[in-house]
N, C-alpha and C positions, 0 to 999 in steps of 0.2 A: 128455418127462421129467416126473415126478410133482411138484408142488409138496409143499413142505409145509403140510398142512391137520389141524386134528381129526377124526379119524375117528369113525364111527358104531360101528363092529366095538368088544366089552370088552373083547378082548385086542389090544395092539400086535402081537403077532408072527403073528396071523393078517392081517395087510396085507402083499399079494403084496409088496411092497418088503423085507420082514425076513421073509419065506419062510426063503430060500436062508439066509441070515445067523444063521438060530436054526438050522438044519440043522447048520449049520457049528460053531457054538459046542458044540450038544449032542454031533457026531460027536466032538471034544476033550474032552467030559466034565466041560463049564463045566454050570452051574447054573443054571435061571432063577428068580431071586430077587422080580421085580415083573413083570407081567405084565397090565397096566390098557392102559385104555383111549390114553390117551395119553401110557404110561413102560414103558419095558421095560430090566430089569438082568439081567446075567447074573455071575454069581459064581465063581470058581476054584472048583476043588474042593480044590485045597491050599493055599491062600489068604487068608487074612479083608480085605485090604489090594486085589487084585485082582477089582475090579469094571470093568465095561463098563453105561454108561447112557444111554439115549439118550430124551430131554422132546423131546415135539412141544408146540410153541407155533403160534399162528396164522399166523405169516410165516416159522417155521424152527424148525430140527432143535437142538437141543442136542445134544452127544457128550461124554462124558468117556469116558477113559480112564487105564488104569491105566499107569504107568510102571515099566518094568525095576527089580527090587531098589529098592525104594523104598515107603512107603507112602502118597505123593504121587498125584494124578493130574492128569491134563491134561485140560481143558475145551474145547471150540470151538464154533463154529455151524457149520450149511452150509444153504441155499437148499433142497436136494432131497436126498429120501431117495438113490437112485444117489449120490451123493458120502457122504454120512454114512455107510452102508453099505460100500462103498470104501474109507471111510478106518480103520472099524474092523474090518475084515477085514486089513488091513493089519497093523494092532497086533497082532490075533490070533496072525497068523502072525509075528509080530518075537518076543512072548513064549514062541512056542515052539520057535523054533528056539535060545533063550538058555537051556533052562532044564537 
């Protein structure tokens, strides 16, 4: 399982970890908004309120997330990319089956 560390690569989503994850977002027709070294957002495209973020820090992953009907979001950590990646594929697909 991948820890989370800084990576050397300029874009986050070219780390095999957020491969599949940026696949996924773009095949739905989300947005990629940031794309640095260590922050990657993707954007609704119907949306201004609906972001997905995810900050690599030295010992862990930041997540927010966007929350259904609302312009709130949800923040978390997680240890390793596999969970942070898991858990916003998750939302992903929670947003779109509500909409």
């Amino acid at each position: 399982m991948m820890k989370a560390n800084h990576t050397t690569q300029q874009q986050l989503s070219a780390n095999p970890a957020f491969k599949d994850l940026k696949e996924k977002f773009l095949e739905e027709g989300w947005l990629i908004k940031t794309d640095i070294q260590n922050r990657l957002e993707f954007k609704s495209p119907t949306s201004d309120y609906d972001i997905f973020e995810f900050i690599i820090e030295p010992t862990e992953i930041h997540v927010t997330v966007p929350l259904k009907n609302s312009k709130y979001q949800y923040f978390t950590k997680f240890a390793d990319y596999f969970s942070a990646c898991e858990f916003a594929e998750m939302h992903l697909l929670e947003l779109k089956t509500h909409e």
